[in-house]
VEXDREN-2710 file (C-alpha; in Angstrom, 1 decimal):
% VEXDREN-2710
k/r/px/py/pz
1/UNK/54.5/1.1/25.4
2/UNK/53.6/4.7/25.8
3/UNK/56.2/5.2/22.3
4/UNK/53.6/2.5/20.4
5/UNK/50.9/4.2/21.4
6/UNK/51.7/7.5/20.1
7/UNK/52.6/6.1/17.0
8/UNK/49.7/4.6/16.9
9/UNK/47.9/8.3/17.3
10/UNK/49.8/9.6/14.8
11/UNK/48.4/7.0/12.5
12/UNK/45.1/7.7/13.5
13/UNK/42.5/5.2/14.3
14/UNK/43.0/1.8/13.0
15/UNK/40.6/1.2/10.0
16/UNK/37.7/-0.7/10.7
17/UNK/36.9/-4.5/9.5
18/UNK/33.8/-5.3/7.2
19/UNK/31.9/-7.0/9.9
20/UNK/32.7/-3.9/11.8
21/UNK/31.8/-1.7/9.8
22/UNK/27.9/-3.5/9.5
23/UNK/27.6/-3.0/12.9
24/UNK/27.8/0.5/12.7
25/UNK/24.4/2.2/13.7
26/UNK/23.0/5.5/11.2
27/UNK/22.1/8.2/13.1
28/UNK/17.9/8.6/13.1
29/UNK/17.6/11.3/15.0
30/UNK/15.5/13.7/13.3
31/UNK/14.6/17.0/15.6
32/UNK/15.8/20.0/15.3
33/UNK/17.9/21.3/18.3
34/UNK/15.4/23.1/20.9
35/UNK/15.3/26.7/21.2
36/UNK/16.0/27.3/17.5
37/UNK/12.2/28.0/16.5
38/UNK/13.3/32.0/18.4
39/UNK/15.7/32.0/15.1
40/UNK/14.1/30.0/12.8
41/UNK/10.6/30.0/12.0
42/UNK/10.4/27.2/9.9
43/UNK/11.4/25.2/12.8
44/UNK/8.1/25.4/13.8
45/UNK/6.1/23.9/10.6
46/UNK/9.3/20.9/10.6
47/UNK/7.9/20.0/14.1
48/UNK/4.4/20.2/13.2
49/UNK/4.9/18.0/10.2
50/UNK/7.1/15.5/12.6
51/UNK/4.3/15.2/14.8
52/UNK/1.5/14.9/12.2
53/UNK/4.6/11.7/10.4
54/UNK/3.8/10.3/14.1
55/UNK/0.1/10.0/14.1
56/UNK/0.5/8.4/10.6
57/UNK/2.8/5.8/11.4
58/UNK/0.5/5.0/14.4
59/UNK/-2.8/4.8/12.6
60/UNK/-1.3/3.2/9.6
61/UNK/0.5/0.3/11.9
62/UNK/-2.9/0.0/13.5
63/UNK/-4.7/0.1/10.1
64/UNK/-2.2/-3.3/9.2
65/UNK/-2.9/-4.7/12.2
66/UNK/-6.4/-4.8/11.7
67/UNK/-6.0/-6.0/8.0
68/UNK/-4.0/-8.9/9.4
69/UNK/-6.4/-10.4/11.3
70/UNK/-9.7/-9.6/8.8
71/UNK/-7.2/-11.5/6.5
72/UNK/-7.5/-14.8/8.3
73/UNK/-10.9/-14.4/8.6
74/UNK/-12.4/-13.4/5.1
75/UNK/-15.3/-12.1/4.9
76/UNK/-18.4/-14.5/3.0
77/UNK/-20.6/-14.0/-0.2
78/UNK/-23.5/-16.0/-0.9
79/UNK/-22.9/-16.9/-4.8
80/UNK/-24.9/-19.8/-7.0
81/UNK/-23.3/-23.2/-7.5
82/UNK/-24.5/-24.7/-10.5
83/UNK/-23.7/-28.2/-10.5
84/UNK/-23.9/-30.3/-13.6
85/UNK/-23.5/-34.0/-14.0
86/UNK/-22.3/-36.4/-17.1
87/UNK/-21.0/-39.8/-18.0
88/UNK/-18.3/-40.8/-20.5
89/UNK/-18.1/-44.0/-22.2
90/UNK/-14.9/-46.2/-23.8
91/UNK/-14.6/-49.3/-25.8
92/UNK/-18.4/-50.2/-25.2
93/UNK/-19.4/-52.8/-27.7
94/UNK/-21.9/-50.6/-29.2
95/UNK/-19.2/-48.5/-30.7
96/UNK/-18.6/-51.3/-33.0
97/UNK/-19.3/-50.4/-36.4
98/UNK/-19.1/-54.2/-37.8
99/UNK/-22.5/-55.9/-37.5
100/UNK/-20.1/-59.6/-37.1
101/UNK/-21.5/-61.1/-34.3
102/UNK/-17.7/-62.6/-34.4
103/UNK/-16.5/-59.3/-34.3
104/UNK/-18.6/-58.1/-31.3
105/UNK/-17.0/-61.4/-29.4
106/UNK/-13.6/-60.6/-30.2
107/UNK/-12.0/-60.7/-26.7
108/UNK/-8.1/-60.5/-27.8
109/UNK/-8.1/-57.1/-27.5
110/UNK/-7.2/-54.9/-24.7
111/UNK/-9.8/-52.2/-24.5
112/UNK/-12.1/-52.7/-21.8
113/UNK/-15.3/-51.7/-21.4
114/UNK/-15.3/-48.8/-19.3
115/UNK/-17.2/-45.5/-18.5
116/UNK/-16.5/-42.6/-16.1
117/UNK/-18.5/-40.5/-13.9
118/UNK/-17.9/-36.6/-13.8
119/UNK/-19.0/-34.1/-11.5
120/UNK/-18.2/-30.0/-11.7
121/UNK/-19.8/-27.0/-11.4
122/UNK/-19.6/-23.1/-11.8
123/UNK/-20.0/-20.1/-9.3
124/UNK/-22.3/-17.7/-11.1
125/UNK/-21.7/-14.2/-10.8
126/UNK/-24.0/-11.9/-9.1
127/UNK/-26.0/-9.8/-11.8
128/UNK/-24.7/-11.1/-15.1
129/UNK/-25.9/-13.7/-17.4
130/UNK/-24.2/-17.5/-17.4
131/UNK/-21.9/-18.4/-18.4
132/UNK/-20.5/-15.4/-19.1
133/UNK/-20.8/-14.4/-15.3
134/UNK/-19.5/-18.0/-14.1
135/UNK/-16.4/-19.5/-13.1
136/UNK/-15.4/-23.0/-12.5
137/UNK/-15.9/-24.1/-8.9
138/UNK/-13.2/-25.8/-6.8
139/UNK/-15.1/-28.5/-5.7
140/UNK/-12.5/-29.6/-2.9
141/UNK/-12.7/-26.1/-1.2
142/UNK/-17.1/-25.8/-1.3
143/UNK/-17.6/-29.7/-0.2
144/UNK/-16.9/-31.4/2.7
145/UNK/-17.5/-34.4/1.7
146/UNK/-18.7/-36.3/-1.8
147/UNK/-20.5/-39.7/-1.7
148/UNK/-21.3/-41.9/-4.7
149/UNK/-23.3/-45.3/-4.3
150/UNK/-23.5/-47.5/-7.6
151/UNK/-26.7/-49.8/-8.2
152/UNK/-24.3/-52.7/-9.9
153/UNK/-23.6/-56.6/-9.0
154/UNK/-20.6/-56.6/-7.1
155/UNK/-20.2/-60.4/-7.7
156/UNK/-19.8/-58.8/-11.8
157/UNK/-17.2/-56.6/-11.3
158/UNK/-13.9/-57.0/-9.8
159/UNK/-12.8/-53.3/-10.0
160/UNK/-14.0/-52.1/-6.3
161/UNK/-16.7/-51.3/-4.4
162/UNK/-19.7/-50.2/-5.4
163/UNK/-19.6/-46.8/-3.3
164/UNK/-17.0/-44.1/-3.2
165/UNK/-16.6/-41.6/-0.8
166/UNK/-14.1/-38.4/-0.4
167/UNK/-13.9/-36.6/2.8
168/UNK/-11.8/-33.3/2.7
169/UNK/-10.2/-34.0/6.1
170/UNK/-9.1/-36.8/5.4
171/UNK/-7.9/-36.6/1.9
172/UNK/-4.3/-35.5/0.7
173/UNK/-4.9/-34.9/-2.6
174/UNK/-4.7/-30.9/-4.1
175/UNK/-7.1/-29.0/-4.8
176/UNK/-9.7/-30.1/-7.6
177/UNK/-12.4/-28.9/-9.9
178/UNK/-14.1/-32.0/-10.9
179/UNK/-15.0/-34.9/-8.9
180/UNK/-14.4/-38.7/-11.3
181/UNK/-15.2/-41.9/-11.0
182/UNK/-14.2/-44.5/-13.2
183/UNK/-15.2/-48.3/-13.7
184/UNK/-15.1/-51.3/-15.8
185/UNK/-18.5/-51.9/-17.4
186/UNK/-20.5/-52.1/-20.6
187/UNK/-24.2/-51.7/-19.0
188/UNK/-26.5/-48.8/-17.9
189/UNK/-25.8/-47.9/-13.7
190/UNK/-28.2/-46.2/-11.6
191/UNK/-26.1/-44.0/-9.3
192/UNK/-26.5/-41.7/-6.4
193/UNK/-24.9/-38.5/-5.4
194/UNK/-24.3/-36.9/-1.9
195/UNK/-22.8/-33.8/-1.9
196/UNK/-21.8/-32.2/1.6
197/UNK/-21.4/-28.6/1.5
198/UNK/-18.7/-27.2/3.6
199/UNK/-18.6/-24.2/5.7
200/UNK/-16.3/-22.8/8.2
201/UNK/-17.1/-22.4/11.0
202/UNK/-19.8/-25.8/10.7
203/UNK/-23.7/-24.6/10.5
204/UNK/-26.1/-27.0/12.1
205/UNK/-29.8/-27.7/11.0
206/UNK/-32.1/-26.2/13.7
207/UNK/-34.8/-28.1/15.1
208/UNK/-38.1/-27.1/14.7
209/UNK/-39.1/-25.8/18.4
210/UNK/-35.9/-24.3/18.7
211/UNK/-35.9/-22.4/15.2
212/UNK/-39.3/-20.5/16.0
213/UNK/-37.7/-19.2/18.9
214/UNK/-34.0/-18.3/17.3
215/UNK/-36.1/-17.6/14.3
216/UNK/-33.6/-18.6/11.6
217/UNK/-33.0/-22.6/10.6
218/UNK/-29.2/-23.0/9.6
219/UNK/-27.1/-21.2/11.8
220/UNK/-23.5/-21.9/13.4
221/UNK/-23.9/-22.9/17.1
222/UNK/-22.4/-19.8/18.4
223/UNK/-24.9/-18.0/16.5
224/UNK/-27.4/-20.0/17.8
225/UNK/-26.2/-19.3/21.5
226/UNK/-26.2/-15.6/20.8
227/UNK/-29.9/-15.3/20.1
228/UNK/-31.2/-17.6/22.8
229/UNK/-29.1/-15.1/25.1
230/UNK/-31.2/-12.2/23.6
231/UNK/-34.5/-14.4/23.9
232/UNK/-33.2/-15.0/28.0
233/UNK/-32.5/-11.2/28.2
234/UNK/-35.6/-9.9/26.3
235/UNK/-37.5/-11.8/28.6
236/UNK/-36.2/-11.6/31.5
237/UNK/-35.3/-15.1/32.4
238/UNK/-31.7/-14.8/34.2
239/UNK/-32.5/-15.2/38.0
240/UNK/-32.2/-12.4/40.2
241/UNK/-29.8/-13.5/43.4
242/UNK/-28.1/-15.9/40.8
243/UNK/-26.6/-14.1/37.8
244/UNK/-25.3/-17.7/36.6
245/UNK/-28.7/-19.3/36.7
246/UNK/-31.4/-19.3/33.8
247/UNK/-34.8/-20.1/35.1
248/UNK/-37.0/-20.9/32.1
249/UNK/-40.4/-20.0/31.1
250/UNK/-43.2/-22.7/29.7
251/UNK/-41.5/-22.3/26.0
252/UNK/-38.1/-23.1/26.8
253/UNK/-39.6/-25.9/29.5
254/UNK/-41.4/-27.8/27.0
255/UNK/-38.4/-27.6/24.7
256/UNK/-35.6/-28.3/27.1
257/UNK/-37.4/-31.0/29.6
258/UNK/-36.4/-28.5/32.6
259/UNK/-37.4/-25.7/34.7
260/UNK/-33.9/-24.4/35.3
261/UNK/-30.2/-24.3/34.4
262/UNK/-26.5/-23.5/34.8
263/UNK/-25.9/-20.6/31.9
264/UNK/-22.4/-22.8/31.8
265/UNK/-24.2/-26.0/30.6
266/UNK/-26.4/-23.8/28.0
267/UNK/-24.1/-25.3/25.0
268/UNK/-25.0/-28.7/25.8
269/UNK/-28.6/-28.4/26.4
270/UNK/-28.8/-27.0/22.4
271/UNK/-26.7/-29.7/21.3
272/UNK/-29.7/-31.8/20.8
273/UNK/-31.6/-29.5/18.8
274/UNK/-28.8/-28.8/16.4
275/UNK/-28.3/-31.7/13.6
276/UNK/-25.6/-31.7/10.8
277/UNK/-27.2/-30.2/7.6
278/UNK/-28.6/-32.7/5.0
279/UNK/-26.5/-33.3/1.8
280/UNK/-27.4/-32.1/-1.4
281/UNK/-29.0/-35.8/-3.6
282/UNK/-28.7/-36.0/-6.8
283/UNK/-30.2/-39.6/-9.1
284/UNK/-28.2/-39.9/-12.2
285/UNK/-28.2/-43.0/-15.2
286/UNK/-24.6/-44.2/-16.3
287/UNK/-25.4/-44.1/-20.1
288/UNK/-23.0/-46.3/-22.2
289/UNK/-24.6/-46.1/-25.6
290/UNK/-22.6/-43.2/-26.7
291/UNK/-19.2/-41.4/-25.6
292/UNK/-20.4/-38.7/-23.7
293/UNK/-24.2/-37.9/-22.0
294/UNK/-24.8/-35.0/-20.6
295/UNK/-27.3/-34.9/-17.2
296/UNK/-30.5/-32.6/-19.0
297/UNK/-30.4/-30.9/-16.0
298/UNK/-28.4/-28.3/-13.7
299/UNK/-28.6/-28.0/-9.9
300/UNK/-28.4/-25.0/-8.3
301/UNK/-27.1/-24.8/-4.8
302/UNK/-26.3/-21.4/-2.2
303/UNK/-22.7/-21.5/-1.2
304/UNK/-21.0/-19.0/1.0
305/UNK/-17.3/-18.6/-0.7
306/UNK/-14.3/-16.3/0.4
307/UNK/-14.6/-12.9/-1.2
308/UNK/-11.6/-13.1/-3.4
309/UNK/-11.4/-10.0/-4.6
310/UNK/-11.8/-8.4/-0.9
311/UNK/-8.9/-10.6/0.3
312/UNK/-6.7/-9.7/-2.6
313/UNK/-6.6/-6.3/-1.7
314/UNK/-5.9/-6.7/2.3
315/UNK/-3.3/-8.8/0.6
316/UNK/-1.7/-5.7/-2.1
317/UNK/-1.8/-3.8/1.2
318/UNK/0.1/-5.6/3.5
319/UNK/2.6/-6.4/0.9
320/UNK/2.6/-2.4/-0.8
321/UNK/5.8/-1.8/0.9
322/UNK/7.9/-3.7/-1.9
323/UNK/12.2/-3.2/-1.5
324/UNK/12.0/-0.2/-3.6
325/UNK/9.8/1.9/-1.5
326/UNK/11.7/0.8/1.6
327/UNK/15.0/1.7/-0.1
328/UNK/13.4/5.2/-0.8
329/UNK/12.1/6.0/2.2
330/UNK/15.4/4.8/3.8
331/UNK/17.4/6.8/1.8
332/UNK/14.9/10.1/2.1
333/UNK/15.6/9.5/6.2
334/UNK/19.0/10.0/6.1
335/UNK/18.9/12.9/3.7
336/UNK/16.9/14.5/6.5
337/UNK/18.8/13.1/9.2
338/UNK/21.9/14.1/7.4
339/UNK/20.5/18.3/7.0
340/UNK/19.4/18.1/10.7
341/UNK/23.0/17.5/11.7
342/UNK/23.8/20.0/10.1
343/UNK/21.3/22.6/11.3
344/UNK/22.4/21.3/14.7
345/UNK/25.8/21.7/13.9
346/UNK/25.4/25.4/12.8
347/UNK/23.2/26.1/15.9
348/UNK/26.2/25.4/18.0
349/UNK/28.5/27.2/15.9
350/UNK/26.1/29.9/16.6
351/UNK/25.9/30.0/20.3
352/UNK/29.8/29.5/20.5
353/UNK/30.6/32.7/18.4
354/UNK/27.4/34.7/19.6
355/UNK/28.8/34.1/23.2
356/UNK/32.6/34.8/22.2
357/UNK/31.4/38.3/21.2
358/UNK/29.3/39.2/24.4
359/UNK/32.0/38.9/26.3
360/UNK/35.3/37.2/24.8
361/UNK/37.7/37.2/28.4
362/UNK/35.8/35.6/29.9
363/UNK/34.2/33.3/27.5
364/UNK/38.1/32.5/26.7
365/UNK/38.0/31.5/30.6
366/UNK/35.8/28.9/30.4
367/UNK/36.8/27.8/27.8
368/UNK/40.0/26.8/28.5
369/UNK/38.9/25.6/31.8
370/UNK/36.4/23.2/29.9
371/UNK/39.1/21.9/27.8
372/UNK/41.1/21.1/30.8
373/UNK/38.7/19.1/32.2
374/UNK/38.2/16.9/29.3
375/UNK/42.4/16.9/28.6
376/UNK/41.6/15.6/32.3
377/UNK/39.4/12.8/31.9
378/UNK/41.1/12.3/28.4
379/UNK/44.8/11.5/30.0
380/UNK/43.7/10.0/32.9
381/UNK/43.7/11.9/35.7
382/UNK/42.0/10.3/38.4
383/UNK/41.1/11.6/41.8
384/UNK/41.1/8.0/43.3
385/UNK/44.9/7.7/42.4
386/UNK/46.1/10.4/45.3
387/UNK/46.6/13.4/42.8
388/UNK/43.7/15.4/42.3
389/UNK/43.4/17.7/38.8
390/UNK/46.7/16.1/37.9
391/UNK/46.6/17.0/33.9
392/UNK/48.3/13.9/32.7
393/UNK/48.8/10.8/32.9
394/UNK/51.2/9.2/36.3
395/UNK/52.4/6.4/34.8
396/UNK/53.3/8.3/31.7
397/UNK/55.1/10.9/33.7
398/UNK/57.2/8.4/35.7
399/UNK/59.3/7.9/32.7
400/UNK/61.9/10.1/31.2
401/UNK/60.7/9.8/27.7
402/UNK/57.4/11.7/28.6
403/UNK/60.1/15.4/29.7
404/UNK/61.2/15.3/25.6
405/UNK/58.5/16.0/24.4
406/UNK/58.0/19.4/22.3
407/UNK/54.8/20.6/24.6
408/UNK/57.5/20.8/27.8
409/UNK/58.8/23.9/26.8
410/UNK/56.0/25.5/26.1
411/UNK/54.3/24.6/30.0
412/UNK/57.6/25.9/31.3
413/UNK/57.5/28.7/29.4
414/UNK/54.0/29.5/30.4
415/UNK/54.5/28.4/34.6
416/UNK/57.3/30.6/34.6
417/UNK/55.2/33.8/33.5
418/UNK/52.1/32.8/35.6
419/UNK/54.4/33.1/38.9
END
């Protein structure tokens, strides 16, 4: 055993497997030795810039954290929805350009009679003329919710109902820009249009009483809370003893059909006063006397909409550190890692030659005694084993092998002239 294992130093360590290899860890350590700014002056401005690399890494990792969570919550612009309706119409029986009266009652083909319903719309840009300044509007991501209620004989037509209704939460179709409806039919339709606007989180319609004291009439309910807090506070209505109780005055009575109540049970009390918003009605004419009419007129309606351009830069920030950049700065840190090794390195060399020449006896002294202590620890002398500052290793000197060795000699040689 002790044979293989010398062999095995001779060879040297064995080489390290690929997995093993990976698992290595690179050194990162990038300050300078202390003490060696009394030497080195630029020492100094390396630590400095260290330090200032420090406060940059904080700020920026704050900075992204704080981009993050703006991120999932956008900020809003107010922009114009123009909304524009129109009809198309197919193998109507006024597209026939025979005058045959035969002709007209020619059922053997298989066109038939049909028209669709289309409804889209544009975002207008702020401060530029349309449509140059407009885009087309997804409709799925402004509306909630889209109604339409046909004035037909449903006995007439076997084709479906006579209303038709899209609700966003419940719907699994992708996002859209135009909102269609198509039916069977060869006669004018009076139609009606509900359009829900969406918005996230939900505003409510105030009630009357309650808007002249908020002073605003569409607000989200936690908006709403908020300024009947500052109404309570500006007039002094939270009760003195009990922090949690809200004694109203003759306003808020009349309003709330009570004198007093729980600031817990607030929410609750508003909920009566806060309805959902009105949709947006629009009367429209199915025309079938030509292929496509076109509604004469244009609604405009104020949407709040994600500010795109806003979130696409949070977004180029949070994802500016693409592979190369990392791989740069990677590589840059173990340059430096890699020169202050070898500053470190140097500063030893230093010390170990600038001691040697103050005083070299004794310096030689403890130096040797050094290296027996780790030859020590390194062979395996062990106090707990009976033989204290034994230099090798007891099981290795129980056999004879170990006495052949070419470093015998030379102890003999050097106990012999050290008695």
């Amino acid at each position: 055993m002790p044979h293989q294992q010398q062999l095995q130093d001779k060879r040297g360590p064995a080489p390290q497997t690929e997995s093993q290899s990976k698992r290595v860890k690179r050194p990162v350590d990038r300050s300078l030795p202390s003490k060696i700014d009394s030497f080195v002056p630029e020492a100094k401005l390396y630590a400095h810039l260290l330090a200032q690399e420090k406060k940059m890494d904080a700020a920026v990792s704050s900075k992204r954290l704080d981009l993050a969570e703006s991120l999932a919550a956008t900020p809003k612009l107010s922009r114009t929805l123009r909304i524009f309706v129109e009809n198309s119409a197919t193998s109507q029986p006024t597209f026939s350009a025979s005058n045959n009266v035969d002709d007209l009652l020619d059922f053997s083909s298989d066109s038939t009679p049909s028209w669709t319903l289309k409804v889209y719309g544009f975002l207008l840009a702020p401060d530029k003329v349309y449509p140059e300044g407009a885009t087309p509007a997804k409709l799925s991501t402004i509306m909630r919710a889209i109604q339409v209620k046909m004035a037909r004989e449903t006995s007439l037509y076997a084709d479906g109902a006579n209303s038709v209704e899209w609700r966003k939460n419940e719907s699994k179709q992708k996002d859209f820009d135009a909102f269609e409806v198509t039916r069977k039919g060869d006669a004018d339709v009076s139609i009606k249009i509900a359009l829900h606007i969406d918005s996230n989180p939900e505003k409510y319609k105030i009630s009357s009483e309650l808007a002249d004291i908020v002073d605003v009439k569409l607000d989200t309910k936690a908006n709403v809370i908020m300024r009947l807090w500052q109404y309570i506070k500006m007039h002094g209505l939270q009760d003195a003893e009990d922090k949690r109780q809200i004694n109203f005055d003759d306003t808020l009575t009349k309003m709330f059909k009570t004198k007093k109540v729980l600031l817990t049970h607030l929410p609750d009390l508003l909920s009566a006063h806060l309805h959902p918003i009105e949709p947006i009605t629009i009367d429209y004419t199915i025309k079938v006397d030509k292929p496509r009419t076109v509604s004469p007129q244009a609604y405009d309606v104020q949407v709040e909409v994600e500010d795109v351009e806003i979130k696409a830069k949070i977004t180029r920030v949070l994802e500016g550190s693409t592979p190369a950049n990392v791989r740069e700065i990677a590589l840059i840190d173990d340059e430096i890692t890699k020169l202050v090794q070898r500053v470190t390195q140097a500063k030893h060399k230093r010390e170990f030659m600038l001691a040697f020449s103050k005083d070299p006896v004794e310096f030689i002294n403890n130096w040797i005694a050094s290296q027996t202590r780790d030859l020590e620890a390194i062979l395996g002398g062990d106090p707990q084993l009976g033989v204290g500052g034994n230099r090798i290793n007891i099981e290795e000197a129980r056999r004879a092998s170990f006495y052949k060795d070419n470093w015998v000699n030379e102890a003999v040689f050097h106990y012999l002239n050290s008695v």
